[in-house]
C-alpha positions in Angstrom: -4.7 -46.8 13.6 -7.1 -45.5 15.9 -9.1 -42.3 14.9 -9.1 -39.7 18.3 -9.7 -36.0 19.1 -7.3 -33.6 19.1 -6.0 -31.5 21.8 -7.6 -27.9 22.0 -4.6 -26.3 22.0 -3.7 -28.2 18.4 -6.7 -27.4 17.4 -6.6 -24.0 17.6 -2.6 -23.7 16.9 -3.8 -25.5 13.3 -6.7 -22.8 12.7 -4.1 -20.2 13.9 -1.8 -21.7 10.6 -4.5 -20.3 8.0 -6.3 -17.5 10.2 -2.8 -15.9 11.6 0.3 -16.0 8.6 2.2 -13.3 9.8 1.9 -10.2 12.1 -0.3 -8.3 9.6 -2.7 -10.5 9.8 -3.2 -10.7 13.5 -3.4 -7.2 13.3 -6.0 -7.2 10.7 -8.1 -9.5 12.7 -7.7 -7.1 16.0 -8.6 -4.2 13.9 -11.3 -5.2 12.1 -13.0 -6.5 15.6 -12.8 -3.0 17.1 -14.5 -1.8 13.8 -17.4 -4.3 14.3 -17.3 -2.7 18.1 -17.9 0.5 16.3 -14.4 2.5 17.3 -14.4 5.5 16.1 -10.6 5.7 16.9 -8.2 2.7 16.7 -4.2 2.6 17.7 -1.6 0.8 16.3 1.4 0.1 18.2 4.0 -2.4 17.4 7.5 -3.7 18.5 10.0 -5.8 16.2 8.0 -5.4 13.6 4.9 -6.9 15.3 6.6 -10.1 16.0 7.6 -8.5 19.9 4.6 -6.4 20.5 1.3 -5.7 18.7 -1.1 -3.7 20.7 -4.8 -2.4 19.1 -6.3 0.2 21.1 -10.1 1.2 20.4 -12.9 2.9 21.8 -15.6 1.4 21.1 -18.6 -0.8 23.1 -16.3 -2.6 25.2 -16.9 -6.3 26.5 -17.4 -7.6 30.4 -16.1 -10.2 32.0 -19.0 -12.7 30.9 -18.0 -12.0 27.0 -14.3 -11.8 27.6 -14.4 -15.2 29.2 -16.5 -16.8 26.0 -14.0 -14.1 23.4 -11.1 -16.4 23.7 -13.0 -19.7 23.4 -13.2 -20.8 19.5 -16.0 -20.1 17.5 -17.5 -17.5 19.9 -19.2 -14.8 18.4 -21.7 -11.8 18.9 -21.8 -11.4 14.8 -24.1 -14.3 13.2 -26.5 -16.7 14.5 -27.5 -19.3 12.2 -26.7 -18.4 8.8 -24.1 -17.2 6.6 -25.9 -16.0 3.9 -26.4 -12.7 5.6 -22.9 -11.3 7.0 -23.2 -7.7 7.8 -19.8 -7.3 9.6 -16.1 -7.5 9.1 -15.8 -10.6 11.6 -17.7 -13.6 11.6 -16.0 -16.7 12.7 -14.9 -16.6 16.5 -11.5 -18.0 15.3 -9.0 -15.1 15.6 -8.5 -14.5 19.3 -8.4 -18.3 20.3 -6.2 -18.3 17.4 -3.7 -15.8 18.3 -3.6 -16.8 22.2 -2.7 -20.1 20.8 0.7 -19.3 19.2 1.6 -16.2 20.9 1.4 -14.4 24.4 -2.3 -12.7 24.7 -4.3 -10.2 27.0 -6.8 -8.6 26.4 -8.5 -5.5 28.4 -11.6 -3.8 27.9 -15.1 -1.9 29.7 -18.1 -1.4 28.5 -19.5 1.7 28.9 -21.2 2.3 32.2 -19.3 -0.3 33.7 -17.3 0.6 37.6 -14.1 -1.3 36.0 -12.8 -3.2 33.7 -12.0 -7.0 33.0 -8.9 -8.6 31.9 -8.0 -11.7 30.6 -4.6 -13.9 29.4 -4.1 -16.8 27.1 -0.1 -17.8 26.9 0.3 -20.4 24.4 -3.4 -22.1 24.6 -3.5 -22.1 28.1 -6.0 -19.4 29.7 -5.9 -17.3 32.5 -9.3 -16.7 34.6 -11.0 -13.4 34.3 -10.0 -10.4 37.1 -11.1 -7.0 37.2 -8.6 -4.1 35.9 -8.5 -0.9 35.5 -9.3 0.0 31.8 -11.1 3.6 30.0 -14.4 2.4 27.5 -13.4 -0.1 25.0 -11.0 -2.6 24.8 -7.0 -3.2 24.0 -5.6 -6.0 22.7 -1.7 -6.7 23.3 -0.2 -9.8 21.5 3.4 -10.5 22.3 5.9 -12.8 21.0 3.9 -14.4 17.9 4.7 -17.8 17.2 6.8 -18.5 19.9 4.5 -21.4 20.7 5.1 -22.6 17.3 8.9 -21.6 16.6 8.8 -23.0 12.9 6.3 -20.8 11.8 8.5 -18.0 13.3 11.4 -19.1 11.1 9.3 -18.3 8.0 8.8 -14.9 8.9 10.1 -11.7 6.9 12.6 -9.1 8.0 11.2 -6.9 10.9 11.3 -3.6 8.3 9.3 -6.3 6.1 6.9 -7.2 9.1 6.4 -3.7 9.8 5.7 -2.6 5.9 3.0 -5.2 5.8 1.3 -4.0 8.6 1.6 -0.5 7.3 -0.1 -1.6 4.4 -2.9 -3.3 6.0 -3.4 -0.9 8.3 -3.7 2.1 4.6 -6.5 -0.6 3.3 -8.8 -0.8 6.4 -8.0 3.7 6.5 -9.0 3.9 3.2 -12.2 1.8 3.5 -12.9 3.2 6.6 -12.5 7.1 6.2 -14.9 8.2 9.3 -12.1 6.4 11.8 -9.0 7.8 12.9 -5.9 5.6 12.8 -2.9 6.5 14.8 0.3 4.0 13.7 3.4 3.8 16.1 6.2 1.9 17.5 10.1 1.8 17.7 10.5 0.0 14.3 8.6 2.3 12.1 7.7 6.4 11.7 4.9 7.0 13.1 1.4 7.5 10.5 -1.5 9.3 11.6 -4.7 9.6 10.0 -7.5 11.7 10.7 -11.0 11.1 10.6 -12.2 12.4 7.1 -15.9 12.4 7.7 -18.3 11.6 4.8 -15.0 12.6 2.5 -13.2 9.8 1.1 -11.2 11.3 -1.7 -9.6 13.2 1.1 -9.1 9.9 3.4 -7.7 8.1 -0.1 -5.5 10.7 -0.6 -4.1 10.9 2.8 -3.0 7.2 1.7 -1.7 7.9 -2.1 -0.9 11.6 -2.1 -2.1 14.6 -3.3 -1.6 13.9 -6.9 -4.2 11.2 -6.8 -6.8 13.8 -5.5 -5.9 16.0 -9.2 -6.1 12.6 -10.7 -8.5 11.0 -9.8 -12.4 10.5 -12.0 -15.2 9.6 -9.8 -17.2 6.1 -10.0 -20.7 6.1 -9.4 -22.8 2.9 -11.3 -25.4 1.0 -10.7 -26.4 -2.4 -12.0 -28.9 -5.1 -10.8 -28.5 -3.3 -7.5 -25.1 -3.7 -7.5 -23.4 -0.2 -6.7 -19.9 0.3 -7.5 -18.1 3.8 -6.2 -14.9 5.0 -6.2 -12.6 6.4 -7.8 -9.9 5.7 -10.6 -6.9 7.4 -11.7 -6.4 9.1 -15.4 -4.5 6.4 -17.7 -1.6 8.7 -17.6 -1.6 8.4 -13.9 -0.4 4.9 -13.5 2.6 2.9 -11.2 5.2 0.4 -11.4 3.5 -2.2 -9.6 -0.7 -2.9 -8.7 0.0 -2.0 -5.1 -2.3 1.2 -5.6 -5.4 -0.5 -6.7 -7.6 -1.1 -3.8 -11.1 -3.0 -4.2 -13.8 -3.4 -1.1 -16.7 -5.5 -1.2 -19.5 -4.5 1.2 -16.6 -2.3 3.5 -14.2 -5.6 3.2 -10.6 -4.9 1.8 -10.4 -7.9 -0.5 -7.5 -8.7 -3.5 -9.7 -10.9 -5.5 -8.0 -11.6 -9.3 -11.9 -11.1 -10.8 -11.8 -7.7 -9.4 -8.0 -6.5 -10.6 -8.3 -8.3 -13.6 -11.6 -6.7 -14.1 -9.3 -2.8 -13.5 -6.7 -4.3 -15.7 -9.8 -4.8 -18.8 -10.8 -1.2 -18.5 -7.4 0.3 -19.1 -6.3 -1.8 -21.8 -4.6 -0.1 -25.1 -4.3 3.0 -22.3 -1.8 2.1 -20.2 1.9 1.3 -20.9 3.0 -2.4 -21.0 4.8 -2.9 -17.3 2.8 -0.4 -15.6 -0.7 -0.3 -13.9 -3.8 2.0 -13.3 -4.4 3.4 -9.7 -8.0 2.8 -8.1 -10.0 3.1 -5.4 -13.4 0.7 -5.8 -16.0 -0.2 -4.0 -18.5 -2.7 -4.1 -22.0 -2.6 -2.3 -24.5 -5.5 -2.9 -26.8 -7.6 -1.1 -24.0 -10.0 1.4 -26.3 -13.4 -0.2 -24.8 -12.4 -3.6 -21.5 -13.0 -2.6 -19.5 -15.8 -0.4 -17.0 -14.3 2.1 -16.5 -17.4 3.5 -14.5 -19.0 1.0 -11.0 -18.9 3.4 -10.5 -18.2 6.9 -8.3 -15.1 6.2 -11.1 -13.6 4.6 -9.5 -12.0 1.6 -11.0 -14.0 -1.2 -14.4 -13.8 -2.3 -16.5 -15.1 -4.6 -19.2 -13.5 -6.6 -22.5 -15.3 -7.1 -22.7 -13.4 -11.3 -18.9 -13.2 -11.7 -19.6 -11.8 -15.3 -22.1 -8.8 -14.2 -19.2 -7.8 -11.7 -16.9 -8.1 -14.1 -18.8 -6.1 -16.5 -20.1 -3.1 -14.0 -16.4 -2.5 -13.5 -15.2 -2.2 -17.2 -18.1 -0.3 -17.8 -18.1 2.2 -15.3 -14.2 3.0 -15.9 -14.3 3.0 -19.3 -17.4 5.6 -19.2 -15.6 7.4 -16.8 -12.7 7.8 -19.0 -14.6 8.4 -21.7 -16.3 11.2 -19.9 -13.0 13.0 -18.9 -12.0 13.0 -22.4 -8.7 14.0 -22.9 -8.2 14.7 -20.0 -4.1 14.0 -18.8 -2.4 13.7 -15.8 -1.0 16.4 -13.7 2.6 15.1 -12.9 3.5 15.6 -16.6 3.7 19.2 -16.2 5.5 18.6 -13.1 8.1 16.7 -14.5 8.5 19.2 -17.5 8.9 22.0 -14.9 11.4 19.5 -13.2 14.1 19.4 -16.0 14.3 23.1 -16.6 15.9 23.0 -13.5 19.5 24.0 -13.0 21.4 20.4 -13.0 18.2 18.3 -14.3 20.1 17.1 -17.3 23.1 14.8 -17.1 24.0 14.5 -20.8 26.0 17.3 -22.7 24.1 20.3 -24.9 24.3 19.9 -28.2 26.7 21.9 -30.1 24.6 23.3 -33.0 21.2 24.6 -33.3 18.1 23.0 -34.2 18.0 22.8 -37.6 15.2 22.1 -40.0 14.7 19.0 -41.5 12.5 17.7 -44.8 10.3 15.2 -45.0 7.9 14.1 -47.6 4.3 15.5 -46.8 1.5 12.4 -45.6 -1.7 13.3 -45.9 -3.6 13.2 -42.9 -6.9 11.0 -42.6 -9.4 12.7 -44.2 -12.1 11.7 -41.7 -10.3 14.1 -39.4 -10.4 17.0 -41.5 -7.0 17.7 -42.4 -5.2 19.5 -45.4 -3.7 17.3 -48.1 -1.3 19.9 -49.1 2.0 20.5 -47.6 2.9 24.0 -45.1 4.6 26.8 -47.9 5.4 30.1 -47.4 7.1 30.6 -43.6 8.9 33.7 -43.8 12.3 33.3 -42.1 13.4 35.6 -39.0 16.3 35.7 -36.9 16.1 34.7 -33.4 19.1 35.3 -31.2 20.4 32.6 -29.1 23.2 32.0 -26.4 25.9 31.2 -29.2 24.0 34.5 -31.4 23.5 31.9 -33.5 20.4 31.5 -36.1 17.9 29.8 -36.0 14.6 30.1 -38.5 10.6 29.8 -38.4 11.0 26.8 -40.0 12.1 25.3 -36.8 9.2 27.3 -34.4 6.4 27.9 -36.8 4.4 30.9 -35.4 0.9 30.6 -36.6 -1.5 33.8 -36.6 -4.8 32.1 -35.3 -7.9 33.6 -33.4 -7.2 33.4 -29.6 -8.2 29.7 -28.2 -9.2 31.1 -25.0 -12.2 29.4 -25.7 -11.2 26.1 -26.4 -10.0 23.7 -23.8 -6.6 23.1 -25.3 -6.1 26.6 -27.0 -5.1 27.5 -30.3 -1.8 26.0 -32.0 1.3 28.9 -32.1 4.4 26.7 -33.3 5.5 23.3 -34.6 8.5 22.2 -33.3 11.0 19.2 -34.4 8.5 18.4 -36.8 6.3 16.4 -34.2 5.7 19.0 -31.0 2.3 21.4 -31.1 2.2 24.4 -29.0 -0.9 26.2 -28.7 -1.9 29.0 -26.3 -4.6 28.6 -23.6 -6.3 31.5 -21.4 -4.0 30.7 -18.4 -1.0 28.9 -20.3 0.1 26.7 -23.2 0.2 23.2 -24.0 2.3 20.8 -25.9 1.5 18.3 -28.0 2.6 15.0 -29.4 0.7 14.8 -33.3 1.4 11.1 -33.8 0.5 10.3 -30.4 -2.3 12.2 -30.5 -3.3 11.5 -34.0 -3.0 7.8 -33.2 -5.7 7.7 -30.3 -7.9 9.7 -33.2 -7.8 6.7 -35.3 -7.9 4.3 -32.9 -11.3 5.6 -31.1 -12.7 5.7 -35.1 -11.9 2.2 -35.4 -13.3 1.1 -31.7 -16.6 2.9 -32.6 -16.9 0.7 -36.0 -16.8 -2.6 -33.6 -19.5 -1.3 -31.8 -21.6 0.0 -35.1 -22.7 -3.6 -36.3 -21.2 -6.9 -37.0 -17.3 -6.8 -37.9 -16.6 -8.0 -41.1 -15.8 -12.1 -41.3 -13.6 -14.2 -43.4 -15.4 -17.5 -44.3 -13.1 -20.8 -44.0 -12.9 -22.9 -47.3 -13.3 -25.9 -45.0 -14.8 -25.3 -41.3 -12.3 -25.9 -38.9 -13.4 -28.8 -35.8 -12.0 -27.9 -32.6 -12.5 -30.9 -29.6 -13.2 -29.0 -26.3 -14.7 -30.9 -23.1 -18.7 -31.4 -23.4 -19.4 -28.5 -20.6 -16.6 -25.8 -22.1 -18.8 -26.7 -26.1 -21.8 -25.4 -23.5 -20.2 -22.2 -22.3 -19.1 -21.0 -25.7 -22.6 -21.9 -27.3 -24.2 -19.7 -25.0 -22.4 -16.9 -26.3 -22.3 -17.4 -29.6 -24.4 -15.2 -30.4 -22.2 -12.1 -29.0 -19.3 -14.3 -30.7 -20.5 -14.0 -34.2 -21.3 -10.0 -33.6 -17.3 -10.2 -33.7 -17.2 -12.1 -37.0 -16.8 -15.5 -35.0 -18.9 -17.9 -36.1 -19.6 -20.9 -34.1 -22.0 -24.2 -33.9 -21.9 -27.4 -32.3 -20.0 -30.2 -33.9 -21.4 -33.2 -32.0 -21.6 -33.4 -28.1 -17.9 -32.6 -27.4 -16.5 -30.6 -30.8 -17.3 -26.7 -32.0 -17.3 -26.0 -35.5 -15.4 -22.3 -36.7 -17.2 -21.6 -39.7 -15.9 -17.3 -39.9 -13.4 -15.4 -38.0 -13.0 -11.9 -37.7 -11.1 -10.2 -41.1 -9.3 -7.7 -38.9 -7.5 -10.3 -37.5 -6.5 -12.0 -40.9 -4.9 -15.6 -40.6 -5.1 -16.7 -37.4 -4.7 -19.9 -35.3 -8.4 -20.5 -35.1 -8.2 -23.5 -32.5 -5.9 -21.6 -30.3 -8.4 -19.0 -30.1 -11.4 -21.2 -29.3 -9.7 -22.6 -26.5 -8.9 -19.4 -24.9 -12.3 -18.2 -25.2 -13.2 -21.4 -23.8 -11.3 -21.0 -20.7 -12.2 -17.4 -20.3 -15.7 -18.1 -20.3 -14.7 -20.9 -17.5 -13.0 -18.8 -15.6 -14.8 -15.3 -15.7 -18.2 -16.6 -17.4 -17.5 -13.4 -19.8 -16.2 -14.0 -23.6 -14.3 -10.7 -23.6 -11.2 -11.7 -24.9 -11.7 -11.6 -29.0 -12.6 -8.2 -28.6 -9.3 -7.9 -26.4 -8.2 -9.2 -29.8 -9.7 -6.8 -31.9 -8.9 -3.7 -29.9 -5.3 -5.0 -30.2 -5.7 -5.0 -33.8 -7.4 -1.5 -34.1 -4.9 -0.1 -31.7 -1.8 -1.3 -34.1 -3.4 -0.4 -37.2 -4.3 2.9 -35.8 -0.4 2.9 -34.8 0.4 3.3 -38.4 -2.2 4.6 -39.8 -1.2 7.9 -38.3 0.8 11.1 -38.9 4.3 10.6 -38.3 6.4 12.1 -36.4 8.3 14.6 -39.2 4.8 15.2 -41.2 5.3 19.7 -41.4 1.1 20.5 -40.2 0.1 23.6 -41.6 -1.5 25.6 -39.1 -5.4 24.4 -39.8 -4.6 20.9 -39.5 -2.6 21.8 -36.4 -6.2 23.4 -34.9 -8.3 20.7 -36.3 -6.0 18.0 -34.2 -6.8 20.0 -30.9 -10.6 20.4 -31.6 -10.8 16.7 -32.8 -8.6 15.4 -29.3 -10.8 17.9 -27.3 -14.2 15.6 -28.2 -12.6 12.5 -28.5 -12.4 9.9 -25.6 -9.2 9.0 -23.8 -7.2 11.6 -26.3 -4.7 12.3 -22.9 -3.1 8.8 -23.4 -2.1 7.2 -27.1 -2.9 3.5 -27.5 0.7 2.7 -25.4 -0.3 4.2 -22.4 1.9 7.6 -23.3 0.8 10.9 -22.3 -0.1 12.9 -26.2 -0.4 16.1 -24.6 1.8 18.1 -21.5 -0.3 21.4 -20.3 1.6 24.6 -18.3 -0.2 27.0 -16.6 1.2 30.6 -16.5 1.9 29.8 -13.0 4.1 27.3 -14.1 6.1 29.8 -16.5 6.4 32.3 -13.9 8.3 29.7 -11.3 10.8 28.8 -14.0 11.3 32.3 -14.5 11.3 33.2 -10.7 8.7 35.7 -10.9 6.7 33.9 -8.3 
């Protein structure tokens, strides 16, 4: 069979199979063009969920005729000459326009500035229209109609128009958020219509325009620097967290991007804080010189790939987990919000109960005694009478009021009561907060035992017989080069031969283990992320369930001391507003708060 050229038209309708998969991505193409044209205001207006109209209007430098003519023609481009290793801008390939006009109806009108009038041109299914004058203000808009008709199975694989229209809702939030000194106006008959102002130099205010207000009370701010790699942004308190990673947004050099290095990098620096099933919210963005890192690596432009994956990886579980660890105990905002929320009239839908709390025993469990807690059990309560709805009684035993110096002065105030045996109240200047001890209690432990992996090497178990583990010549590299930080963890490793690694001592906390098993996962870490994070993954794992029951239980009676110590140790103590589940350990209402419940504000 003969080898021959392919039509144009095929040409460009294959390109337009990777470049153009749906009607967000057209529009993501548009848009990002009239941000390389430096817009300072783009609109959005689609039909049918883009698939019957998708129009980008900008004002930014425009094109004439001349460039009009050569914008539709593939692989035109005003963005990069020669090279790759130095792309400065969003858009880089000359593919998308000849692309889109390929499969779908296309015209595109624009002036520069200066110009009399305007130029227009057409391309209906691969087939182009000469350039004519027409009358258009500075800048240009792009209309695409009917997508896909030109290829009708394509158009068959297409989602719902609601789906169509989410998608470019979403894509049209990224590009806002990374871009917070535009202003994006989104419109059509298939969707309500989003409007976003130009934020300025303010993009905690653009971001939460996108995610609410209740990220902007959430939110820690990233600033770190590394090998002149900056990473900014901003991530949400581990209490803070969703149902799905839909609210973690990464940008590399201004480019929205969903690379897996990057979310599995965010996924790292929340572990042991965040509930299983659920998933921090952040903001990041990544600023480093464009030869460091390959944009290139698929037409859509999504993907990248880092020339250090591991210093990447490593500047991003840092800087949150020293953020974090900066913010303390700090907790989110929505708990009190949700608290207030079912004190309202017809919150609950299960019965009252029918009889009053009542006290109930349990043996005293001494506390830690690194945390500076009483061994001796609460005595001596006198009882008092306490009216309620039924004039029924109820005693101190059940709300424990503690005389104490006022906690003004302390963050999360001085403890008042103990209720149910588990809950902490204590008194701030401008409200109270509530506390969960064995929540609380367990993050204490668990930060102990973290900084104990960090104070030296962890304590090892040595193997009666070394254990050989055959792994591929270059994976026996890769681990050897860490082993080193390996046997800092109580792993430790040497070469068995060109193509076996000898375990010689694992790690006591983890007890009997499957030693292989966990060789070969390092080994494929370390091939996949060129980081050998996951045996202290392990470890933390470890810590966080030993810490788990190693704490107070819920039941333990606190005598007022031990109550105050818990609050001043969680006040100094990193990531004390989350237990090792992900669980809030502590719910904070202002008088403010109070007052609304009460209707006195």
């Amino acid at each position: 069979m003969a080898v021959k050229l392919l039509p144009e038209t095929l040409i460009n309708q294959i390109a337009a199979g990777e470049v153009i998969e749906r009607p967000a991505s057209a529009a993501k193409e548009l848009i990002e063009n009239a941000i390389d044209a430096g817009a300072t205001r783009i609109e959005i207006a689609t039909a049918g969920g883009g698939k019957s109209l998708l129009r980008i209007t900008d004002n930014g430098c425009g094109m004439d005729a001349g460039d009009l003519e050569l914008a539709v023609r593939r692989h035109c481009t005003s963005k990069i000459n020669t090279t790759l290793d130095d792309i400065r801008t969003l858009g880089f390939r000359g593919e998308a326009l000849p692309s889109i006009g390929s499969v779908a109806k296309l015209t595109i009108t624009s002036r520069r500035a200066g110009d009399q009038q305007g130029s227009q041109v057409s391309v209906v299914g691969g087939t182009t229209s000469p350039v004519r004058p027409a009358p258009a203000n500075q800048g240009t808009v792009v209309e695409v109609r009917d997508i896909f008709f030109a290829t009708p199975a394509r158009l068959k694989f297409l989602k719902s128009e609601r789906a169509e229209a989410g998608a470019i809702t979403e894509m049209v939030k990224r590009m806002a958020i990374a871009f917070p000194g535009i202003r994006f106006v989104l419109s059509g008959p298939d969707r309500s219509n989003l409007e976003l102002p130009s934020t300025g130099d303010d993009p905690l205010a653009r971001i939460a325009q996108i995610l609410g207000r209740e990220f902007k009370d959430n939110a820690i701010e990233i600033d770190a620097l590394r090998e002149d790699v900056t990473l900014t942004g901003f991530a949400g308190v581990p209490t803070f967290n969703r149902g799905n990673s839909g609210h973690q947004y990464a940008f590399v050099n201004g480019r929205p991007v969903q690379d897996k290095l990057i979310l599995s990098a965010i996924r790292g620096a929340y572990a042991e804080t965040v509930p299983s099933g659920r998933y921090p919210v952040a903001v990041l963005s990544i600023t480093l010189d464009p030869a460091l890192v390959d944009v290139n690596v698929h037409p859509a432009k999504a993907d990248v790939r880092f020339r250090d994956p591991g210093l990447i990886r490593g500047l991003i579980v840092g800087a949150i987990r020293e953020a974090l660890a900066r913010e303390g105990s700090r907790a989110a905002t929505t708990s009190a919000s949700g608290l207030t929320s079912a004190f309202r009239p017809g919150y609950a839908t299960a019965a009252a109960p029918s009889a009053p709390w009542t006290a109930h025993t349990s043996p005293s469990r001494p506390l830690m005694p690194a945390f500076g807690f009483a061994e001796t059990e609460q005595r001596g309560f006198d009882s008092v009478t306490i009216p309620s709805a039924r004039a029924e009684t109820v005693t101190s035993a059940d709300i424990l009021m503690s005389a104490h110096p006022d906690g003004a002065q302390y963050r999360l105030g001085a403890a008042r009561a103990q209720l149910h045996e588990n809950y902490i109240v204590a008194q701030t200047d401008d409200g109270l907060v509530i506390v969960d001890q064995h929540a609380a209690h367990e993050r204490l432990v668990f930060e102990a035992m973290r900084k104990a992996l960090d104070a030296g090497r962890l304590a090892s178990q040595s193997l009666l017989i070394p254990e050989i583990v055959d792994l591929p010549e270059e994976d026996c590299d890769r681990l050897m080069a860490y082993a080193q930080e390996l046997d800092r963890f109580g792993l430790a490793i040497e070469r068995f031969g060109p193509g076996a690694i000898a375990v010689r001592e694992t790690p006591a906390m983890l007890g009997e283990i499957d030693a292989a098993g966990m060789v070969r996962d390092l080994a494929d870490e370390v091939a996949e992320w060129n980081t050998a994070g996951g045996l202290r993954a392990k470890l933390e794992h470890v810590a966080a369930t030993m810490a788990c029951h190693g704490s107070v239980r819920s039941g333990r009676r606190l005598r007022p001391e031990e109550m105050n110590a818990l609050l001043r140790q969680m006040e100094v103590t990193p990531g004390s507003g989350q237990c090792n589940h992900g669980r809030p350990t502590y719910i904070e209402l202002k008088l403010s708060d109070i007052e609304r419940l009460f209707g006195r504000s």
